[in-house]
N, CA, C and O atoms as CSV, one atom per row, in Angstrom:
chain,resi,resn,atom,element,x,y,z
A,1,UNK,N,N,0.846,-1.182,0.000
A,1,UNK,CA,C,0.000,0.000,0.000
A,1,UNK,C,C,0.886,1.238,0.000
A,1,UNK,O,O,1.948,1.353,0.612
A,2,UNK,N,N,0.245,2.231,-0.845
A,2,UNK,CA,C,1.285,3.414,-1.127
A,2,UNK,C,C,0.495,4.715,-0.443
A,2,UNK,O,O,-0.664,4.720,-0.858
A,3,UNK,N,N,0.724,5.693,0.369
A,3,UNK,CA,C,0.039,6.277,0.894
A,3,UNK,C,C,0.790,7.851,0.974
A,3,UNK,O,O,2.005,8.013,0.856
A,4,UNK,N,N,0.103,8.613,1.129
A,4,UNK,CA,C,0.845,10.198,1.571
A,4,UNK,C,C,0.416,10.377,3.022
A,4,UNK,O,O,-0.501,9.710,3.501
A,5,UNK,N,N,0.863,10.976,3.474
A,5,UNK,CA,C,1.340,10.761,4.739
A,5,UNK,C,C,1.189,12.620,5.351
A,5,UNK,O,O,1.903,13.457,4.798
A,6,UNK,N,N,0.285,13.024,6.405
A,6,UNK,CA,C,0.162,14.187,6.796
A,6,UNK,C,C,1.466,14.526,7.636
A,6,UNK,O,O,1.228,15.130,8.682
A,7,UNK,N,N,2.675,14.276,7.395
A,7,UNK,CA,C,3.610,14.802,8.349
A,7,UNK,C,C,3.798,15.735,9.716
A,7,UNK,O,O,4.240,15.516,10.844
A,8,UNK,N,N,3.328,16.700,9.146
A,8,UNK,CA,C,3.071,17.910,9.909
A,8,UNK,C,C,1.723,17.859,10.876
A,8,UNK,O,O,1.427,18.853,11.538
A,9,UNK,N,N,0.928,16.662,10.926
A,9,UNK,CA,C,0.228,16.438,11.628
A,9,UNK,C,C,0.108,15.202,12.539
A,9,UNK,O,O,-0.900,14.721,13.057
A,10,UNK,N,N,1.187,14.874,12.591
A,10,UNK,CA,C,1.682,13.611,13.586
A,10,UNK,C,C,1.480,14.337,14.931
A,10,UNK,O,O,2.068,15.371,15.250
A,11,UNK,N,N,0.404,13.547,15.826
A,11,UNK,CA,C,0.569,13.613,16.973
A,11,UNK,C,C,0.846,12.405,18.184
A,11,UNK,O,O,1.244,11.311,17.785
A,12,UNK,N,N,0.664,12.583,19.445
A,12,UNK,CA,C,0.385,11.495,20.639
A,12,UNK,C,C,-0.456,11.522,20.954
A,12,UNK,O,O,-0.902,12.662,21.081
A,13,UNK,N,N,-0.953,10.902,21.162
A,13,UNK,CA,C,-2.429,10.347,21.867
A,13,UNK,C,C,-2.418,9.194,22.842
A,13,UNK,O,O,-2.100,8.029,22.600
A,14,UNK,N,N,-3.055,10.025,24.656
A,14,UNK,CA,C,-2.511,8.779,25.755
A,14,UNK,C,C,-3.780,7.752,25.350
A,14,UNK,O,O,-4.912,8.143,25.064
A,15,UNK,N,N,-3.365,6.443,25.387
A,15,UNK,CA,C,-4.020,5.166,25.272
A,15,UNK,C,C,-5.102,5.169,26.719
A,15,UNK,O,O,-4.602,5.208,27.843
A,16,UNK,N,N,-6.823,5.118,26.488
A,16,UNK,CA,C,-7.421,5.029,27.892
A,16,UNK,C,C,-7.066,3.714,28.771
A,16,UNK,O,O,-6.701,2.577,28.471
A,17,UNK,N,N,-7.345,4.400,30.026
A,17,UNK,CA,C,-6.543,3.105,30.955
A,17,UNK,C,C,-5.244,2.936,31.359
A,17,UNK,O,O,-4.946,2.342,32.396
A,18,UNK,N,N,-4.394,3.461,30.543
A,18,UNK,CA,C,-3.399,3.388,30.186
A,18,UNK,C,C,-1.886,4.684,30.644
A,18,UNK,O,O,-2.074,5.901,30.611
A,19,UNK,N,N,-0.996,4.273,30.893
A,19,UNK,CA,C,-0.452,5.815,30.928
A,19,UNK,C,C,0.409,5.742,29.993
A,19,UNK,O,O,1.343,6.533,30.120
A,20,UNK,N,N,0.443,4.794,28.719
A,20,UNK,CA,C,1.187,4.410,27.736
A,20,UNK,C,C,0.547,5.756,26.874
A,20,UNK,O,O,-0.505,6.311,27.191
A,21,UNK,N,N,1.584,6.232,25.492
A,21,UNK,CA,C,1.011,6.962,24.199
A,21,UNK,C,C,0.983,6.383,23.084
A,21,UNK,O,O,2.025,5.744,22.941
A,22,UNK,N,N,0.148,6.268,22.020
A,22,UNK,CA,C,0.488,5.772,20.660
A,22,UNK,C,C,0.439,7.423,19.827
A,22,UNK,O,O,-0.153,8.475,20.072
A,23,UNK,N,N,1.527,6.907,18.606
A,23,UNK,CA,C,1.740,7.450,17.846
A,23,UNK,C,C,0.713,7.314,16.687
A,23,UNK,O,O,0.339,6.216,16.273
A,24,UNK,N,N,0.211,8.698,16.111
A,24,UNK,CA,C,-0.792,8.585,15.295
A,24,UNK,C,C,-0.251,9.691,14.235
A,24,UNK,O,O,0.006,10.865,14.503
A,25,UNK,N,N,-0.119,8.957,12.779
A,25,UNK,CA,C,0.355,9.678,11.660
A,25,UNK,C,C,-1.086,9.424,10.595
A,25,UNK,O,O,-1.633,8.410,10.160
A,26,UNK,N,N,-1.276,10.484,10.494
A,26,UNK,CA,C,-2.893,10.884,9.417
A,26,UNK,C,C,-2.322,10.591,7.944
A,26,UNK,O,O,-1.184,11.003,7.719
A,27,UNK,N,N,-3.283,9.646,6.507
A,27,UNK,CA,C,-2.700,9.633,5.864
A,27,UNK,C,C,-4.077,10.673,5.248
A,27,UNK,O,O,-5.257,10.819,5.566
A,28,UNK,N,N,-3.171,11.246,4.228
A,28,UNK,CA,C,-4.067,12.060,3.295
A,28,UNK,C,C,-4.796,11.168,2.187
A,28,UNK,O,O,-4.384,10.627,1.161
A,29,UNK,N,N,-6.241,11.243,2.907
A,29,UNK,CA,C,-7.342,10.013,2.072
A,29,UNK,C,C,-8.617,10.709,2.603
A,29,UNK,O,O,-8.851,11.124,3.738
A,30,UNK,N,N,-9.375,10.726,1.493
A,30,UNK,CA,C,-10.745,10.776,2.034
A,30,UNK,C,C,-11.906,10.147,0.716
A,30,UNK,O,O,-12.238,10.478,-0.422
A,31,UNK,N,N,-12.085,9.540,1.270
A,31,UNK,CA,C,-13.415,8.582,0.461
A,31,UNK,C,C,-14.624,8.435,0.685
A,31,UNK,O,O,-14.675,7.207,0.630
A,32,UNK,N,N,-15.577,8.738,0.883
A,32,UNK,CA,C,-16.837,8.590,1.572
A,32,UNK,C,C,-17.146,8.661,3.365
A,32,UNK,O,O,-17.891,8.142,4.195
A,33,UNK,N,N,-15.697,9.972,3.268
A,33,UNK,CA,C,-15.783,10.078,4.969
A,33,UNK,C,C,-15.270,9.221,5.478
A,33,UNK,O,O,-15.536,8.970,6.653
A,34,UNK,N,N,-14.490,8.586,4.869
A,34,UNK,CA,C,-13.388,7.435,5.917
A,34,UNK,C,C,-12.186,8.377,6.186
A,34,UNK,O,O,-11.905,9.318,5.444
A,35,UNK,N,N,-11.456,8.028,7.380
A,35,UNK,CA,C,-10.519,8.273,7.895
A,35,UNK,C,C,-9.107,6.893,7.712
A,35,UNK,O,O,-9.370,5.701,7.871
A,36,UNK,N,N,-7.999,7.293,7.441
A,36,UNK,CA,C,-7.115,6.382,7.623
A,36,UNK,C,C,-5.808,7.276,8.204
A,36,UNK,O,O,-5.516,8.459,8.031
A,37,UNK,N,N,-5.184,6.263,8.924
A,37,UNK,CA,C,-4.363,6.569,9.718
A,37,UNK,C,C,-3.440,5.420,10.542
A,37,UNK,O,O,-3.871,4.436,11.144
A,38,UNK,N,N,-1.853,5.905,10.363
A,38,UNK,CA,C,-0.985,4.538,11.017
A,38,UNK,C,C,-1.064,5.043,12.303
A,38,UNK,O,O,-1.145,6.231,12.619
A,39,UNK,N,N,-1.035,4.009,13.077
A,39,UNK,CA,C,-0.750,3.828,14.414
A,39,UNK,C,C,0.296,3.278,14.857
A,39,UNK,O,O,0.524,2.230,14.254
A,40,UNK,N,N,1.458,3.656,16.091
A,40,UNK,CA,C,2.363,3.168,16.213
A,40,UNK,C,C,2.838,3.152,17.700
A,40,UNK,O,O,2.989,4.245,18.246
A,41,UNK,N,N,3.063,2.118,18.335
A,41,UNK,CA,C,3.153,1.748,19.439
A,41,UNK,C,C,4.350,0.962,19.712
A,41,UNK,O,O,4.847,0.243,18.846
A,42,UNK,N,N,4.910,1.096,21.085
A,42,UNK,CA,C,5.970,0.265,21.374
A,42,UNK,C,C,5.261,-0.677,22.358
A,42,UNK,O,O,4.433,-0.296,23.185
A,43,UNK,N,N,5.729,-2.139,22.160
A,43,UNK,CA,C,5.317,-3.306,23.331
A,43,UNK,C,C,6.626,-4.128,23.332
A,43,UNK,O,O,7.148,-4.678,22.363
A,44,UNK,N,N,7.201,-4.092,25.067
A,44,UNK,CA,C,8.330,-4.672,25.043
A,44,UNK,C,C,9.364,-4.745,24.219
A,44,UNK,O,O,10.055,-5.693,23.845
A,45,UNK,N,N,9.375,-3.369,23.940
A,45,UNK,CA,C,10.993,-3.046,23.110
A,45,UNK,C,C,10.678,-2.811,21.518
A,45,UNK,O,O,11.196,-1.984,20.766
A,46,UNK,N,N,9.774,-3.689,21.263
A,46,UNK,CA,C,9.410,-3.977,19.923
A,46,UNK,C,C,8.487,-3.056,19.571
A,46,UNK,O,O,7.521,-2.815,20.295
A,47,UNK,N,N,8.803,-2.155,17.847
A,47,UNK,CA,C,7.726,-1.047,17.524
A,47,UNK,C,C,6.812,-1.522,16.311
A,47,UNK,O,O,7.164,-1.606,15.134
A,48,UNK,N,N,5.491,-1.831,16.880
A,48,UNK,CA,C,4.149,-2.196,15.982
A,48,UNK,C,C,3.591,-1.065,15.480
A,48,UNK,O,O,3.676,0.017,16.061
A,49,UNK,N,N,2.988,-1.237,14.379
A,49,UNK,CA,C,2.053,-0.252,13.661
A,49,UNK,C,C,1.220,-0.877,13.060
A,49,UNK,O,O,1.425,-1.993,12.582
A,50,UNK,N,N,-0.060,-0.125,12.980
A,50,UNK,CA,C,-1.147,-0.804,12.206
A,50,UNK,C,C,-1.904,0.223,11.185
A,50,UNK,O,O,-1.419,1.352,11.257
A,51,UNK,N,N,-2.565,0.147,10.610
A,51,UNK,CA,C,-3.354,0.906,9.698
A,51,UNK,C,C,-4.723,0.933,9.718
A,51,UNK,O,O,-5.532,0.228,9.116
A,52,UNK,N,N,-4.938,2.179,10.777
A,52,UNK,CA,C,-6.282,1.918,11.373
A,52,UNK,C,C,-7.442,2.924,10.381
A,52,UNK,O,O,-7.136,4.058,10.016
A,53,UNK,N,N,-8.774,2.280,10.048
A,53,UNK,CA,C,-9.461,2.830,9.076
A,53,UNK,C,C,-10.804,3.069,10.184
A,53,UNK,O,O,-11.108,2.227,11.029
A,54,UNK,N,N,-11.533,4.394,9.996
A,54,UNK,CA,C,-12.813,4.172,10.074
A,54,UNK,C,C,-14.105,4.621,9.249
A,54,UNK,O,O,-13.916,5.800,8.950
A,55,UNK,N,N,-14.690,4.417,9.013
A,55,UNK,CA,C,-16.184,4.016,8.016
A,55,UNK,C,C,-17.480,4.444,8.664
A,55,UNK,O,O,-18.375,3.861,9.276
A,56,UNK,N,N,-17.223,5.754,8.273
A,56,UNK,CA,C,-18.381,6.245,9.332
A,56,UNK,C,C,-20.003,6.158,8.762
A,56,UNK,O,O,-20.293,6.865,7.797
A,57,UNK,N,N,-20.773,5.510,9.216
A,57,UNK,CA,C,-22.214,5.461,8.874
A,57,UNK,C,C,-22.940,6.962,8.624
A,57,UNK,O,O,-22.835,7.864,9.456
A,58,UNK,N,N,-23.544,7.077,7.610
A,58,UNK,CA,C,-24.349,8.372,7.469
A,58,UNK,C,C,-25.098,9.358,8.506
A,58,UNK,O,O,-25.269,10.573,8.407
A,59,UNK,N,N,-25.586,8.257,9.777
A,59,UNK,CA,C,-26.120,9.406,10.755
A,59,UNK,C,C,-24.847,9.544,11.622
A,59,UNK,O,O,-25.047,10.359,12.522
A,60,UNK,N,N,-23.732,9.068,11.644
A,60,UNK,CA,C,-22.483,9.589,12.695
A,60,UNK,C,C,-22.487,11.161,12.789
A,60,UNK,O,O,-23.138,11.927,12.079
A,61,UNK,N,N,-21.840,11.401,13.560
A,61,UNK,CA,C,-21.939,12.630,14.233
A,61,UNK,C,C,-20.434,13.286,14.772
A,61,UNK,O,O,-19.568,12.428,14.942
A,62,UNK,N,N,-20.137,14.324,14.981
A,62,UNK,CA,C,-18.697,14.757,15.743
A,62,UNK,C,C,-18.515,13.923,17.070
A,62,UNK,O,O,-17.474,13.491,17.565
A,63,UNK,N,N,-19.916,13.808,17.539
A,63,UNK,CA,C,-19.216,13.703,19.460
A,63,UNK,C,C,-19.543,12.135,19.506
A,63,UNK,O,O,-19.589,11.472,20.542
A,64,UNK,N,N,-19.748,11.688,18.297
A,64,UNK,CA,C,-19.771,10.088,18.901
A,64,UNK,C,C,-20.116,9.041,17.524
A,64,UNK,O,O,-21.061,9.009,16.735
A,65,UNK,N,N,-19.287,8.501,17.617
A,65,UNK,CA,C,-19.305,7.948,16.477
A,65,UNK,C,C,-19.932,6.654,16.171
A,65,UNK,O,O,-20.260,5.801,16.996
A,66,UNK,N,N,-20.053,6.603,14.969
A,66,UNK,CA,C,-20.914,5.297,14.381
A,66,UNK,C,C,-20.517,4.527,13.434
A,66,UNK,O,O,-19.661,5.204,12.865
A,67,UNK,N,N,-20.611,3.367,12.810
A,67,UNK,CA,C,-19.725,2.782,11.709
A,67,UNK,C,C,-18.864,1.757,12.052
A,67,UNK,O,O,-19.023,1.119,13.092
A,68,UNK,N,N,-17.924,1.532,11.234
A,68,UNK,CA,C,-17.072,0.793,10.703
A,68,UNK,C,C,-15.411,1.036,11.486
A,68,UNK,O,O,-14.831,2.103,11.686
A,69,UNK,N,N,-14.996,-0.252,11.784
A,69,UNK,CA,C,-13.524,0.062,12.584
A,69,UNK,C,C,-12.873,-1.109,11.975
A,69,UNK,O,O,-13.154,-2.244,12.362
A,70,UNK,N,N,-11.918,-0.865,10.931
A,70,UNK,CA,C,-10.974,-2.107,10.830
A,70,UNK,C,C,-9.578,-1.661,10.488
A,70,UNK,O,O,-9.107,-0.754,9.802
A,71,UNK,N,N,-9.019,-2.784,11.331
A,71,UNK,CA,C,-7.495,-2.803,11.672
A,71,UNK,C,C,-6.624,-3.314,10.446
A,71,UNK,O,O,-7.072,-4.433,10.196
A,72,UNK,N,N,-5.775,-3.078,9.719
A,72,UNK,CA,C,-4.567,-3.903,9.323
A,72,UNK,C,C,-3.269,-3.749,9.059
A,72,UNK,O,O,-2.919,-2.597,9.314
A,73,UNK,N,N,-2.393,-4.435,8.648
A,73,UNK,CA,C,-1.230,-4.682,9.194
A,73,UNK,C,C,-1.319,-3.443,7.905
A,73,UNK,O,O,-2.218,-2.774,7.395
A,74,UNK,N,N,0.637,-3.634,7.683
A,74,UNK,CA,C,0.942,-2.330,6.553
A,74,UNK,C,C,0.850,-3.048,5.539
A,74,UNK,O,O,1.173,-2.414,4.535
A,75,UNK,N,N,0.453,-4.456,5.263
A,75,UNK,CA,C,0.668,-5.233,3.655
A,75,UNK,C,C,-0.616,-5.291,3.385
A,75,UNK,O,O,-0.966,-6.006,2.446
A,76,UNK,N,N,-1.649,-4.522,4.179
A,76,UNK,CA,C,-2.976,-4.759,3.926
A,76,UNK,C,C,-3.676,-5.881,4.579
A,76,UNK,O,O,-4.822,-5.768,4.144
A,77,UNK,N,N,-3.657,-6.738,5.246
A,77,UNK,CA,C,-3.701,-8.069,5.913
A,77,UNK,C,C,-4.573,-7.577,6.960
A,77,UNK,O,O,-4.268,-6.584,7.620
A,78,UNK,N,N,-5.744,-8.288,7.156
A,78,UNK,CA,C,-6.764,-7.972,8.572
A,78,UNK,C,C,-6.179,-8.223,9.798
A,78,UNK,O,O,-5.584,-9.270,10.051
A,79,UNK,N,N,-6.265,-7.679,10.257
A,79,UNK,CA,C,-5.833,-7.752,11.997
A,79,UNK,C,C,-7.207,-8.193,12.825
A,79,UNK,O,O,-7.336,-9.299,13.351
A,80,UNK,N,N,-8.345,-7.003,12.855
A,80,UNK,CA,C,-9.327,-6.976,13.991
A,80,UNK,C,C,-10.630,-6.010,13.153
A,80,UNK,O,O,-10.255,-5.502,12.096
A,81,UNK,N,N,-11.455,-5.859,13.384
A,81,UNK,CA,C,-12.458,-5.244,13.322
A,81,UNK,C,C,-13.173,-5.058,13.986
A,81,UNK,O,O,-13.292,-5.871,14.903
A,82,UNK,N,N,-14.346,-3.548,13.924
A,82,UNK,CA,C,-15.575,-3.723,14.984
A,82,UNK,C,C,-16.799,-3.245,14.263
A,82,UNK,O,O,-16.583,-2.762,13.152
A,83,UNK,N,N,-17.856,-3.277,14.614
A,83,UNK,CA,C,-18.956,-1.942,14.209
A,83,UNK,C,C,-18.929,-0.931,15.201
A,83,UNK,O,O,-18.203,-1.196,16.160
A,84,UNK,N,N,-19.468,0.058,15.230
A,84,UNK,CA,C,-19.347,0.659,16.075
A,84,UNK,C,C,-20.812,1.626,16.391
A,84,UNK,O,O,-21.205,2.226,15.390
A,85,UNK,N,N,-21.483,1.793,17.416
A,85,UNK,CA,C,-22.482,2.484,17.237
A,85,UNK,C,C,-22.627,3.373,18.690
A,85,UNK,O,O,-22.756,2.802,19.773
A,86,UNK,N,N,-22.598,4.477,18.583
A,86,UNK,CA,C,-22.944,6.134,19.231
A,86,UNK,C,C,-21.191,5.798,19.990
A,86,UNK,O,O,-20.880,6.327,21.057
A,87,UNK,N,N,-20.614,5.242,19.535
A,87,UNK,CA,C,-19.091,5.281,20.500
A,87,UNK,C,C,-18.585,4.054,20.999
A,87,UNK,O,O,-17.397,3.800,21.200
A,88,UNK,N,N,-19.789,3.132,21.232
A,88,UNK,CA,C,-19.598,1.974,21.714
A,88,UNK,C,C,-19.072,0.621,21.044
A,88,UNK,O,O,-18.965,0.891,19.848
A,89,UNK,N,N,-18.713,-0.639,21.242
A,89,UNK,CA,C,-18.405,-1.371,19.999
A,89,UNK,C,C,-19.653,-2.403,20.367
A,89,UNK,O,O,-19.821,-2.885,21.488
A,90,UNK,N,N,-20.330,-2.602,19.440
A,90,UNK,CA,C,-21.459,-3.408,19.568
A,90,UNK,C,C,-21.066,-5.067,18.966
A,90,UNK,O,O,-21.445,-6.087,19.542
A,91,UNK,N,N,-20.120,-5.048,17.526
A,91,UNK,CA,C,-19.763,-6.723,17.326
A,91,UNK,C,C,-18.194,-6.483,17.055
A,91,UNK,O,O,-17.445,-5.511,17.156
A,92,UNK,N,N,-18.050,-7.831,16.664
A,92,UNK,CA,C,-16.284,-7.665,16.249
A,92,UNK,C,C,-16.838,-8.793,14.759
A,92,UNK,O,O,-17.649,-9.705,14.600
A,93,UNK,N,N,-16.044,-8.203,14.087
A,93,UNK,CA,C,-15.490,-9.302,12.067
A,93,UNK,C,C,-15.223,-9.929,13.132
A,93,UNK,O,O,-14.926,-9.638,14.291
A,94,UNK,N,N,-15.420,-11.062,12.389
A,94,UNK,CA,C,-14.354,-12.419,12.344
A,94,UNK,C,C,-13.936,-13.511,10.770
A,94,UNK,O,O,-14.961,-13.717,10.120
A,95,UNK,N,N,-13.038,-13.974,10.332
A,95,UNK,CA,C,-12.995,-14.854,9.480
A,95,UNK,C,C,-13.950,-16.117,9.903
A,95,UNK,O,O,-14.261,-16.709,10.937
A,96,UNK,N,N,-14.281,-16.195,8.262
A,96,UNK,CA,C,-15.500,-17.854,8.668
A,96,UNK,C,C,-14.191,-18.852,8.410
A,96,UNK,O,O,-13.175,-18.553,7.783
A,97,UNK,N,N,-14.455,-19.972,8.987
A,97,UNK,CA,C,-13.624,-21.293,9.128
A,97,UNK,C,C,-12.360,-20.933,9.291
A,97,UNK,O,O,-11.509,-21.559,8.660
A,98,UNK,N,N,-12.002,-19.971,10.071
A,98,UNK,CA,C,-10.719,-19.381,10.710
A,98,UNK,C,C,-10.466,-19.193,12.159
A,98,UNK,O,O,-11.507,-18.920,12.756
A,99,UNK,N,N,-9.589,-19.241,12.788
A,99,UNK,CA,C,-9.013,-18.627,14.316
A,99,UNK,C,C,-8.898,-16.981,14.129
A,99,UNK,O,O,-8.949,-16.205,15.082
A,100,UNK,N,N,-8.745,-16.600,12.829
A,100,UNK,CA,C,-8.357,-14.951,12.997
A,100,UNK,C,C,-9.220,-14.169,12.538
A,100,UNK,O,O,-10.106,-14.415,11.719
A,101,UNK,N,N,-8.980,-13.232,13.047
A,101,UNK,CA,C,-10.310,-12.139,12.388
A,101,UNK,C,C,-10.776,-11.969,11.013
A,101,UNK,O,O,-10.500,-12.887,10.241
A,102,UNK,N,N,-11.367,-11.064,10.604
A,102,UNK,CA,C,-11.827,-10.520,9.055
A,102,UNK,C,C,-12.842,-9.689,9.010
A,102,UNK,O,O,-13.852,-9.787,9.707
A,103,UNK,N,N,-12.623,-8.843,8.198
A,103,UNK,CA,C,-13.914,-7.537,7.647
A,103,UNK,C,C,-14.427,-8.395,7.035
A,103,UNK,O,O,-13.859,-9.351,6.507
A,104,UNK,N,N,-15.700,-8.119,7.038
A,104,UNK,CA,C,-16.365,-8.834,5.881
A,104,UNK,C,C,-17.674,-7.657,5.697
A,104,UNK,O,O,-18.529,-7.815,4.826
């Protein structure tokens, strides 16, 4: 995946629960009101990133969101998914006849 990349708008953001930060780099995309954006985190030494998308449903709103949440790696590869409705996560994807997740 080939992407442009908001540089100048890289921020931190503290993780809830958490007193950990992830790194959040905005890519310049907009498609039907989706958002994309890498995420980047350190766990035990080791630095992960993912490519987090969201898919916002037509009645979403600023203060709480609705829609679509899926995770994947940087080769494009599913990680996790959710729906999402007024903020909350109501299901999670999963792959059929699999152990690992999937959008579907």
């Amino acid at each position: 995946m080939i992407f442009d990349f908001e540089y100048d708008q890289i921020f931190k953001e503290k993780i809830t629960n958490s007193d950990q930060l992830i790194t959040v780099t905005p890519i310049i995309y907009n498609h039907n009101g989706q958002e994309k954006r890498i995420l980047l985190l350190r766990i035990n030494k080791q630095l992960r990133s993912v490519l987090f998308t969201t898919y916002p449903d037509e009645n979403t709103d600023d203060s709480s969101f609705t829609g679509k949440i899926l995770m994947q790696n940087l080769n494009g590869e599913f990680i996790n998914g959710y729906r999402v409705k007024n903020g909350l996560l109501t299901s999670q994807f999963i792959l059929k006849n699999s152990s690992k997740y999937s959008y579907e």
